[in-house]
C-alpha positions as CSV (number, residue, x, y, z in Angstrom):
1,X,71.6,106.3,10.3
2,X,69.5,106.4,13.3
3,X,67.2,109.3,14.6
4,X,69.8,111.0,16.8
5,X,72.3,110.7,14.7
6,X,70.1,112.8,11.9
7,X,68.7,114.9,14.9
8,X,72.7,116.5,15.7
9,X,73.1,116.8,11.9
10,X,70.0,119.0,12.1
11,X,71.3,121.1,15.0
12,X,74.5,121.8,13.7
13,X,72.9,122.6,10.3
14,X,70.6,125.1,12.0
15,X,73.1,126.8,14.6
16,X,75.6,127.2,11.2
17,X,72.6,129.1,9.4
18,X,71.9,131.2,12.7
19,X,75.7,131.9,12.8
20,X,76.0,132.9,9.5
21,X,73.1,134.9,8.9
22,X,72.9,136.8,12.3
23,X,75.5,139.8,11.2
24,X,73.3,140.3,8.3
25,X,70.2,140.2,9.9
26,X,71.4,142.2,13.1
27,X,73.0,145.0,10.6
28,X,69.8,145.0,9.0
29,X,67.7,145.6,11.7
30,X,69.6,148.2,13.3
31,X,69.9,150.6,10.2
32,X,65.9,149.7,9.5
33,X,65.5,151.3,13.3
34,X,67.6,154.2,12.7
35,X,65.5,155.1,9.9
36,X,62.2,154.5,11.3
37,X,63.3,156.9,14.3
38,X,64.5,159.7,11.6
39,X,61.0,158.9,9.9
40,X,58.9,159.7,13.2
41,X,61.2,162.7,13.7
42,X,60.9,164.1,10.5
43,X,57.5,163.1,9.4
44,X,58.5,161.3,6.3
45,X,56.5,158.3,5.9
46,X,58.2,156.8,2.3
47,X,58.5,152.7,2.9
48,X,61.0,152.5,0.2
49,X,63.6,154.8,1.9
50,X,65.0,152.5,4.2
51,X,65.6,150.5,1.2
52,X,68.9,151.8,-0.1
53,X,70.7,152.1,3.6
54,X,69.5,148.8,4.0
55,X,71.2,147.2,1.0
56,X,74.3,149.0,1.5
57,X,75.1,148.0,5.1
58,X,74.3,144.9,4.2
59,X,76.8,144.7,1.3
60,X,79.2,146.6,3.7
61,X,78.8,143.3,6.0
62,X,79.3,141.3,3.3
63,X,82.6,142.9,2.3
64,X,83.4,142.5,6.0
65,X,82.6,139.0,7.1
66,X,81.6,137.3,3.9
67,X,85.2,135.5,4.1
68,X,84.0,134.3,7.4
69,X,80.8,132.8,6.3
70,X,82.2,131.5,3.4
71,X,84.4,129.5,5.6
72,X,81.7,128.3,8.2
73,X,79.7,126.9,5.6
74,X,82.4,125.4,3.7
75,X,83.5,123.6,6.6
76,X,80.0,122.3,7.5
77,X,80.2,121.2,3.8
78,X,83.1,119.2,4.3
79,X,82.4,117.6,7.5
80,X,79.1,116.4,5.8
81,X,81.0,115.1,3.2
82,X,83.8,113.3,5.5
83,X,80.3,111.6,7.2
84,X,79.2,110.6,4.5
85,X,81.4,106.5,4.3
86,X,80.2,106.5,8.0
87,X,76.6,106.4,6.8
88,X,77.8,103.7,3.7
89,X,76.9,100.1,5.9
């Protein structure tokens, strides 16, 4: 195993966690914008009320796309694992 070899390993690792966690955190900030613009509007200053919109778009994405990511890092999984007699000198 050399240093580019373990390099690419680390890339693809980190692009599949950027992948996989981008609809989450995208959702996340959007719906935490949307409630800090009806905040200013309205005057309510409560931290915990973006709380509950929060969690349920993010479950909602979940139910969405959590076959997706399930699949992206199962694959990554396997392909780590197929590697693995390749690194066995």
């Amino acid at each position: 195993m050399n240093v580019g070899y373990v390099l690419d390993l680390s890339v693809e690792v980190v692009w599949t966690i950027v992948k996989v966690s981008a609809p989450l955190l995208l959702i996340s900030l959007v719906i935490g914008l949307i409630v800090s613009v009806i905040q200013t509007i309205t005057s309510i200053q409560e931290q915990t009320l973006t709380f509950v919109p929060k969690f349920l778009a993010i479950m909602l994405v979940l139910v969405l796309c959590g076959g997706w990511i399930l699949n992206e890092v199962s694959d990554l999984f396997v392909d780590l694992m197929e590697q693995i007699p390749t690194l066995i000198k």
